[in-house]
C-alpha positions as CSV (number, residue, x, y, z in Angstrom):
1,X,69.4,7.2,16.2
2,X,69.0,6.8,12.2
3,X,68.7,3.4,12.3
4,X,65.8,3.6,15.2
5,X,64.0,6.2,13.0
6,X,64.2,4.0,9.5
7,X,63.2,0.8,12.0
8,X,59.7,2.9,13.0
9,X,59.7,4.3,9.7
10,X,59.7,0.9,7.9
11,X,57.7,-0.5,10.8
12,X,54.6,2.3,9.7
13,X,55.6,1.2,5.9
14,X,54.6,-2.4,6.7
15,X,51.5,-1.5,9.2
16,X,50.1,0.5,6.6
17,X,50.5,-2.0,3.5
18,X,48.9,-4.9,5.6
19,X,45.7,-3.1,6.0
20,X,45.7,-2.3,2.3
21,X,46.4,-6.3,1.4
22,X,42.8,-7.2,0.7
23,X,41.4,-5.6,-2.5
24,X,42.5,-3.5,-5.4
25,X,43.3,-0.3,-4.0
26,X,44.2,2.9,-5.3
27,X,44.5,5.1,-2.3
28,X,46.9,7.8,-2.0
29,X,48.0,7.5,1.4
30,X,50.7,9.7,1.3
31,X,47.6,12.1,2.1
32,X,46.2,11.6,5.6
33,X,45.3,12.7,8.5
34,X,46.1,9.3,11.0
35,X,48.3,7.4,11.5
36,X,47.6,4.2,9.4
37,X,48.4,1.5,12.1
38,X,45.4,2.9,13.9
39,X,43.7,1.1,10.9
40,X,42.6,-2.8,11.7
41,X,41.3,-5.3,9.3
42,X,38.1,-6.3,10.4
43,X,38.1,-9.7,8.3
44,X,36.3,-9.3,5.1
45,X,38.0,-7.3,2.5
46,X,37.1,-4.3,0.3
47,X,33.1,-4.9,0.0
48,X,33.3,-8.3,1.3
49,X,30.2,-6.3,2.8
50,X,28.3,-5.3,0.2
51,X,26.7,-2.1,0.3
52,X,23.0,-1.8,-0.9
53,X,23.3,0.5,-4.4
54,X,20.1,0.0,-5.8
55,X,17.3,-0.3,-2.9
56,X,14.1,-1.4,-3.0
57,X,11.3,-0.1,-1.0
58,X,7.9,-1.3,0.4
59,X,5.1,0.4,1.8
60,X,4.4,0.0,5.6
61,X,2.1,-2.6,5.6
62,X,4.1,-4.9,3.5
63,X,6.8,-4.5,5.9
64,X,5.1,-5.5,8.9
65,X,4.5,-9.2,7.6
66,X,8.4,-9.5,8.4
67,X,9.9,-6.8,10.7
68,X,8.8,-6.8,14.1
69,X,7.2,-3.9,15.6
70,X,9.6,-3.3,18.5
71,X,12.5,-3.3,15.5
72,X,15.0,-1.0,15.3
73,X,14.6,1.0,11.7
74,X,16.6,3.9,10.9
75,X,14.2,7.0,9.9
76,X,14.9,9.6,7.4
77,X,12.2,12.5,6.0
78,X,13.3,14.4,3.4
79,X,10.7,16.8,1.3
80,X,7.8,14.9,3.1
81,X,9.1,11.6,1.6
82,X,10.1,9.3,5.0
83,X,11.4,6.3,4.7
84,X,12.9,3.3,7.4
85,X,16.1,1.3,6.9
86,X,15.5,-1.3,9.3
87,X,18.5,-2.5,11.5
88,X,17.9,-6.1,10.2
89,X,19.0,-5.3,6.9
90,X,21.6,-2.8,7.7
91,X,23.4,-5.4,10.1
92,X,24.4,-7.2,7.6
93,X,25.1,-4.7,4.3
94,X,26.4,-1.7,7.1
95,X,25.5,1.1,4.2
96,X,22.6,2.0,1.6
97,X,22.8,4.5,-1.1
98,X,19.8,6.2,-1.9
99,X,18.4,9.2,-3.3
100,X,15.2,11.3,-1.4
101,X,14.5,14.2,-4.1
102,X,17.6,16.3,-4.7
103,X,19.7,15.0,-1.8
104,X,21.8,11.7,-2.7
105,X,22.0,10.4,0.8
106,X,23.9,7.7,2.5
107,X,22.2,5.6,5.2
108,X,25.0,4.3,7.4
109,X,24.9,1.1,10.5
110,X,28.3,0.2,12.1
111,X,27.0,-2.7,14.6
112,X,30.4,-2.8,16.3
113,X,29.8,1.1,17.7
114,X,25.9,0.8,17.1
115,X,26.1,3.5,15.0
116,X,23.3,5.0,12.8
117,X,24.0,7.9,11.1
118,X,22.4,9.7,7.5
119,X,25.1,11.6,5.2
120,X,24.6,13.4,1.9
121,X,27.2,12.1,-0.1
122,X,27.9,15.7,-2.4
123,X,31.3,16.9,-1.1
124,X,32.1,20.0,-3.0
125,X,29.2,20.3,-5.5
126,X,30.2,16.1,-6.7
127,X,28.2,13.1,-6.2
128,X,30.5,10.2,-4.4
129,X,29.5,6.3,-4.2
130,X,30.3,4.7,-1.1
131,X,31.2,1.3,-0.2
132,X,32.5,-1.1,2.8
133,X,36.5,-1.2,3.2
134,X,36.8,-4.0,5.4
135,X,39.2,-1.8,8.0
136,X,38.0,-0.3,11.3
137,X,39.6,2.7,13.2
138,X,38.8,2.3,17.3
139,X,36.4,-0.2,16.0
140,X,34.5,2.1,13.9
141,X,33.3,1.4,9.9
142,X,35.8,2.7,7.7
143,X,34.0,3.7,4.5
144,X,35.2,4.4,1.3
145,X,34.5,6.3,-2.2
146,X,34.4,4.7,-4.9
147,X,35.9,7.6,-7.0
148,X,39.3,8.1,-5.2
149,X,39.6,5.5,-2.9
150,X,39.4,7.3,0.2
151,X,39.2,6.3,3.3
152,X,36.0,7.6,5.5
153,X,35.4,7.8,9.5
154,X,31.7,6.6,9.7
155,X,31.0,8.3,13.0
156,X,33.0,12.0,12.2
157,X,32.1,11.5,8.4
158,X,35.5,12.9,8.0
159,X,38.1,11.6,5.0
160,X,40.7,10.3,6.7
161,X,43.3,8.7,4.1
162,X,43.8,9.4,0.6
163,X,42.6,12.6,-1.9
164,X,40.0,13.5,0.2
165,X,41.6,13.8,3.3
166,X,40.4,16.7,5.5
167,X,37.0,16.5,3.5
168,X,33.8,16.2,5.6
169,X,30.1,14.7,4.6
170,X,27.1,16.5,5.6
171,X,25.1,14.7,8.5
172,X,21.3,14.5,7.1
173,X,19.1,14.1,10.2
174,X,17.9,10.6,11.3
175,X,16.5,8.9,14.0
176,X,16.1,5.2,15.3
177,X,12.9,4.3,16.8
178,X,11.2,1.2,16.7
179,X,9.4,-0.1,13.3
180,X,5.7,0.3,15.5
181,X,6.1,4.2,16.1
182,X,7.5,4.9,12.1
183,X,4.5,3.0,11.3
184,X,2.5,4.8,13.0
185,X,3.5,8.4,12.9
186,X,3.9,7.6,8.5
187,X,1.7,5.2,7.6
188,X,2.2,6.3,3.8
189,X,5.9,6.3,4.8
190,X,8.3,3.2,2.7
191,X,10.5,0.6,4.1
192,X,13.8,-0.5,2.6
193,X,13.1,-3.9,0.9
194,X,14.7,-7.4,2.3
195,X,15.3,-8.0,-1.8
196,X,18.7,-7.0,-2.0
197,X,20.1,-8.8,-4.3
198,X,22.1,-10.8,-1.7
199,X,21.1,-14.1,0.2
200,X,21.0,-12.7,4.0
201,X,19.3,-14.6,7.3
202,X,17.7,-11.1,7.1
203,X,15.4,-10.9,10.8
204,X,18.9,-12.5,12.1
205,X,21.7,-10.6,14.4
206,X,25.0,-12.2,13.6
207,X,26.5,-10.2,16.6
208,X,24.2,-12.2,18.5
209,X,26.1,-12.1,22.4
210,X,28.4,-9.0,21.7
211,X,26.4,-6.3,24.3
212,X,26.1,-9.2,26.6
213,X,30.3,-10.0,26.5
214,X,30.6,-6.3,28.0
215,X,33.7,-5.5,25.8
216,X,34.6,-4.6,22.5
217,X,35.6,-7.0,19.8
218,X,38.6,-5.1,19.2
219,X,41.2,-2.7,21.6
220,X,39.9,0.8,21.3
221,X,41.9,3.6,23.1
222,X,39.9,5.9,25.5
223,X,41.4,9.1,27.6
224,X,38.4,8.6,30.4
225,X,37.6,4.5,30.4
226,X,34.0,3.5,30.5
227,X,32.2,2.0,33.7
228,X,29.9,0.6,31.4
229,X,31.6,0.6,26.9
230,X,28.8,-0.8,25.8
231,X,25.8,1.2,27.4
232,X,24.0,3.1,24.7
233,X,24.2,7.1,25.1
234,X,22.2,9.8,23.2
235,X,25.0,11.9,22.4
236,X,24.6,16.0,20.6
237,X,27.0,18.9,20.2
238,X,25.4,22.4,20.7
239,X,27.4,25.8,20.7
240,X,30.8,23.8,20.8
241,X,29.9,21.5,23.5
242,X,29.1,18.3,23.6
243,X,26.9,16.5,26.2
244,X,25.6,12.4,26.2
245,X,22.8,10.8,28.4
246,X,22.8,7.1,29.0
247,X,20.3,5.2,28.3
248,X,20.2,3.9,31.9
249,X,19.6,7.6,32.9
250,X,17.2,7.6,30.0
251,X,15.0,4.9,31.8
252,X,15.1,6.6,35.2
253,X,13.2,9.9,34.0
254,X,11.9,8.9,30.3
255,X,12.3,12.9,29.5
256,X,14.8,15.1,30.4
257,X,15.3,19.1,29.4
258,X,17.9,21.2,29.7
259,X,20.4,24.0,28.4
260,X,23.8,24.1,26.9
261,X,24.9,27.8,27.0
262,X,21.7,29.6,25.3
263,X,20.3,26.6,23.4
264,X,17.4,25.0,25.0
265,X,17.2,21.0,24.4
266,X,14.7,18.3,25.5
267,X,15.4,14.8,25.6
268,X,12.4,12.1,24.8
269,X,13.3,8.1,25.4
270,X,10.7,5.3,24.5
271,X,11.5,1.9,25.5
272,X,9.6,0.1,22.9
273,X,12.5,-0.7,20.4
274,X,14.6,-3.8,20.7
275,X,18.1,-4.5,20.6
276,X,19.8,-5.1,16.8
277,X,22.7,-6.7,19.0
278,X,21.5,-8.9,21.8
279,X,19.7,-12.4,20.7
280,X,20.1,-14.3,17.6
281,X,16.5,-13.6,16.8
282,X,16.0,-9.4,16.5
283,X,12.3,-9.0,16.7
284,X,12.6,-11.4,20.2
285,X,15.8,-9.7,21.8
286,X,15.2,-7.4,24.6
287,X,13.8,-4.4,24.6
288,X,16.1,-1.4,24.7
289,X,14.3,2.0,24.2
290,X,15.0,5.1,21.5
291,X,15.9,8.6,21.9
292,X,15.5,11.3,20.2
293,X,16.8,15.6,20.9
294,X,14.7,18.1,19.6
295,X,14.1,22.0,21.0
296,X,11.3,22.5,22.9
297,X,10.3,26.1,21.4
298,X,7.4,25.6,19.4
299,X,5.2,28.6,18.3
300,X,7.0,31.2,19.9
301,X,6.8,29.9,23.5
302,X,8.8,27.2,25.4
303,X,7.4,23.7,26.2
304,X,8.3,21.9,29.3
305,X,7.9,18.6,29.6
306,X,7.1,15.6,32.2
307,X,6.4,11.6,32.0
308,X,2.7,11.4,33.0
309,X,1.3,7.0,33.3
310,X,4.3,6.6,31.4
311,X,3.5,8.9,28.5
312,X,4.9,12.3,27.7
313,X,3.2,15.1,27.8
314,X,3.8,18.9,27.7
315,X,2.9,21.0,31.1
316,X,1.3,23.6,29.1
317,X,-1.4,22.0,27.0
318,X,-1.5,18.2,28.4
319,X,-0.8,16.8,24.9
320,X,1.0,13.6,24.3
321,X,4.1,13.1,22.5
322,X,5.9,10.8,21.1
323,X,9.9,9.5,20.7
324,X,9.8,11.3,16.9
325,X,8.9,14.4,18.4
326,X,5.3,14.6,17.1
327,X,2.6,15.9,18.9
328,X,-0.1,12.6,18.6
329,X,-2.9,13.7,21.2
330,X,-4.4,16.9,22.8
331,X,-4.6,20.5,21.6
332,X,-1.0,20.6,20.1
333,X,-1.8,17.1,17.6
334,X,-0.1,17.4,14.5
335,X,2.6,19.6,15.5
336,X,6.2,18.5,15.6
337,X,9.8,19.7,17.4
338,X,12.2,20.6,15.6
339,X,15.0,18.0,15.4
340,X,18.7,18.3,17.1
341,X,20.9,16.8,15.7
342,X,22.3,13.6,17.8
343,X,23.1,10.2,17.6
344,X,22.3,7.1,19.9
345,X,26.1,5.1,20.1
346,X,27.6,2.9,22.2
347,X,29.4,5.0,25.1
348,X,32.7,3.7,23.9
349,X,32.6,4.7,20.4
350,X,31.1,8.2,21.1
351,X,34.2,9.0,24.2
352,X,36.9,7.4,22.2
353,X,35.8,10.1,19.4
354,X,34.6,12.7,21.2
355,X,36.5,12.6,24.7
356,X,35.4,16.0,26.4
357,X,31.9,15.0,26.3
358,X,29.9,15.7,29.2
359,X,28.9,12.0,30.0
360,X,25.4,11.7,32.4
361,X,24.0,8.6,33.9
362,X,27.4,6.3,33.9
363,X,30.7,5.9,35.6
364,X,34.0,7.5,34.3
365,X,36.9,6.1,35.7
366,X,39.8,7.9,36.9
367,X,41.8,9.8,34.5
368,X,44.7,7.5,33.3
369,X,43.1,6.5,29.6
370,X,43.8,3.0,28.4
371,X,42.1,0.8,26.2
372,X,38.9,-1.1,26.1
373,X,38.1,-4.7,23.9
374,X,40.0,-7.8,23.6
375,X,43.5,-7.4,22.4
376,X,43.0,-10.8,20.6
377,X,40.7,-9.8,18.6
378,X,37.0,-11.3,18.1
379,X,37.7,-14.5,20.3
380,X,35.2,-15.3,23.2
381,X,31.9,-13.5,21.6
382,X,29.2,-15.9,21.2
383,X,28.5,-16.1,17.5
384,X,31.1,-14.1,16.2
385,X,32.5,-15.8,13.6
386,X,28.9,-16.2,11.8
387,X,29.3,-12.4,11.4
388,X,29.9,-10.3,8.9
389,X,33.1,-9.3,10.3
């Protein structure tokens, strides 16, 4: 019995050290909160994907000469100040730190999860720089900070190895919509800069094929498998519970509202955006829609809302809304919901982190778990290998 406990024991040992064998490293990983086999080297080492330090930032009209209006961007407003990070530039850096008056903020993509999510990167009262480890967890970015070495879930924002373990970031709220509505809902609003620093195909996906392969690049363990893994869902957590819609659902009713205990929600989908993930060119790849949650009390009264010629509009005044929540014709113009917060993932990478979820608009298989992906790895997904990853 010994012997088989200092085999697994030494067996951990070894997993562990692998995924630490690219890059300098000066983790404490006798601090955790995983096991460290559940971590998987991705390809590139320790900021083999360089995250975007110093950004640059054009204004609206600048950025239309080269990002398409159905493009994905990421949208943040802070303190009136909004600002896109579009999904062309993202795909291949996966992080930008940035700073939107007093909040140092932390615009996050994972393509393999489709994952867009904002953090503010104080944690306790400190600052933290973030970068790119190279590892995944169930095929999620694993981030790190620069000041200990810790290792970071990008979708729970949790520390998961290292000082900081147990530690959570902040979620700032974001949105992705396509580049057209940004445009137009902020036309003073800036646009993260192609200039880098690096030499990028920016306007390229070099996931090119991956939603079309149906399956994950890597094995991902699930208690409920997925009909459909890689079917986008707008996924929230009210009062303790959390609920996702799929896109596919999304497209049937273009608005949907509805009630988790006491808190009211509404649910707007445009179909205008593209897909970051489907063709080799973004702007031409097919079109995929946005979502966004918001609560529909406004004023002291509650809205209700219906998809009227394909635009939304509220039952009580007749005015038009759009995917960002903002009132754009009729007697409410100008007004604006107030944001929930959500996220727009692939249903994989939301269940496999978040298993209770009330799932709408897709097949759960039965209950046995199991994995999803390719147990080989990358192999078999058109233009993998020009990736990033």
């Amino acid at each position: 019995m010994l012997r088989v406990l200092a085999l697994l024991l030494l067996s951990a040992l070894l997993a562990g050290a692998q995924q630490f064998s690219k890059g300098n490293w000066q983790t404490d990983r006798s601090k955790r909160s995983i096991d460290l086999s559940e971590l998987k080297l991705g390809g590139p080492p320790k900021d083999g994907i360089p995250a975007i330090r110093e950004p640059k930032f054009v204004s609206t009209k600048d950025a239309a000469s080269w990002v398409g209006g159905g493009e994905p961007v990421i949208v943040v407003e802070l303190e009136g100040d909004a600002r896109a990070y579009p999904l062309q530039v993202l795909i291949w850096h996966e992080m930008v730190t940035d700073q939107i008056g007093g909040v140092p903020l932390l615009v996050t993509y994972c393509p393999l999860c489709n994952s867009s999510i904002a953090f503010d990167r104080r944690v306790d009262g400190k600052v933290y720089d973030f970068g790119v480890s190279g590892m995944l967890r169930h095929s999620d970015m694993i981030m790190f900070d620069c000041q200990t070495d810790s290792l970071w879930q990008q979708l729970t924002g949790e520390a998961v190895v290292g000082a900081l373990t147990g530690k959570r970031l902040d979620v700032v709220t974001s949105q992705v919509v396509d580049f057209a509505s940004f445009a137009k809902s902020f036309p003073d609003g800036k646009v993260l800069s192609k200039a880098t620093g690096h030499n990028r195909p920016y306007g390229t996906s070099p996931y090119a094929g991956y939603e079309q392969s149906g399956r994950t690049m890597f094995p991902v363990p699930l208690e409920r498998p997925i009909g459909a893994p890689l079917e986008r869902v707008v996924s929230f957590t009210l009062e303790g519970k959390s609920r996702a819609y799929t896109f596919g659902r999304l497209r049937q009713s273009g608005v949907i509202d509805g009630k988790i205990k006491k808190t009211r929600y509404v649910v707007f989908y445009d179909k205008a955006a593209v897909s970051a993930m489907g063709q080799k060119s973004i702007s031409g790849s097919r079109q995929v829609g946005s979502a966004g949650v918001f609560s529909p009390e406004l004023d002291e009264r509650v809205l209700k809302f219906r998809l009227k010629s394909g635009k939304i509009v509220d039952k009580d005044t007749g005015s038009t809304w759009n995917v960002l929540g903002m009132a754009t014709e009729g007697a409410l113009a100008g007004k604006r919901l107030k944001p929930i917060q959500h996220g727009v993932f692939y249903a994989f990478a939301w269940m496999a982190f978040a298993p209770k979820t009330d799932l709408i608009g897709a097949p759960v298989l039965g209950p046995g778990g199991g994995f999803v992906g390719r147990p080989g790895g990358i192999g078999g997904v058109p233009d993998a290998g020009a990736g990033p990853r």
